[in-house]
N, C-alpha and C positions, 0 to 999 in steps of 0.2 A: 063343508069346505073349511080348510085352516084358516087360524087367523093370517098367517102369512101368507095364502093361494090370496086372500079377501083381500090383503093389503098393496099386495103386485099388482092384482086385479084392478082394480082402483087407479094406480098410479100407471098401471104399465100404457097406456097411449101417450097419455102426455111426456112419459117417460121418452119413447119412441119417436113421436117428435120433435122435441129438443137433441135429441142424439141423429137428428136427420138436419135440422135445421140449423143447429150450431156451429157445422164448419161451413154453410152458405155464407151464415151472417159474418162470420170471422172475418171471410175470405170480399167479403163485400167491393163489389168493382167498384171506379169512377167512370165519370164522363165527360169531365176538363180537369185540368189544372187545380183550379178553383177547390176541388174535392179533396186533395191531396194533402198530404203534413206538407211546411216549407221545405225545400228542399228535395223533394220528390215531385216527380211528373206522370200525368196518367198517357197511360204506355197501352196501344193497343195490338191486339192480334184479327189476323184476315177472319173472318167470321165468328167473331165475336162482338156481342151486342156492349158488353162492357169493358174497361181498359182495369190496367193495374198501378196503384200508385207504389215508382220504384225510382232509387236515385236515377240519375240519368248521367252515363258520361259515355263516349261514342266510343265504340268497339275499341277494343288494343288491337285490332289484327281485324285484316278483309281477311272473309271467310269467301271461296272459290264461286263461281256461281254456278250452282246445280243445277239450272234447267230444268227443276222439276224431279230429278233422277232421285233416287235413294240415296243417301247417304250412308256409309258404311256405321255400325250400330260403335264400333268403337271411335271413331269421329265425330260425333254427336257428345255435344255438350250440355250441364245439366245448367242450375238456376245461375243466370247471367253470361252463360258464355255467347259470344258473339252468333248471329245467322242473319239470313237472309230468306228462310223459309222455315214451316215450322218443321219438316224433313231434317232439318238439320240440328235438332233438339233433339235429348231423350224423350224417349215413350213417356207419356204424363203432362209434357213440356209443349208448350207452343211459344212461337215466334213473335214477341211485342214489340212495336216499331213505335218510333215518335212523329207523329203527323206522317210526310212526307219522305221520311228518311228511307232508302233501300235495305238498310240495317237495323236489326233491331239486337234482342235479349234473349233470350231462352227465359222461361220462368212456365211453373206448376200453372 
């Protein structure tokens, strides 16, 4: 075996790892307030165990209510635009609400 097969070999799990774990950790939810930098709020989505800390300010625009229905893919907004479910984000995006609010964010 090469030195260089011997030296991948070696490193390449841990290498695999960290390239599996490093956007978890980046991306690290909250679960109040409290977790958050000043000025950001943790913001959750319907079945999601953890929230996101994002500035918060209430939609510019009611977005229509879907009843559940699809939303047309060009209607669909990406990171912060206004919803009310996460059908109404782009593919990737789900829907982060503040406590009780009917409105939330779109966000990754």
């Amino acid at each position: 075996m090469s030195r260089i097969r011997r030296v991948l070999a070696g490193w390449g799990t841990p290498l695999i790892l960290v390239g599996i774990l490093a956007p978890a950790l980046a991306g690290a939810g909250c679960r109040s307030d409290s977790d958050c930098k000043p000025g950001t709020r943790c913001l959750f989505a319907r079945h999601r165990a953890e929230g996101l800390c994002a500035s918060w300010s209430p939609p510019f625009r009611l977005t229509p209510e879907t009843g559940g229905q699809i939303v047309p893919l060009h209607q669909r907004g990406g990171a912060g635009h206004p919803c009310q479910f996460t059908q109404d984000c782009l593919p990737g995006h789900a829907c982060y609400k503040l406590g009780h609010h009917l409105e939330g964010q779109c966000f990754e």
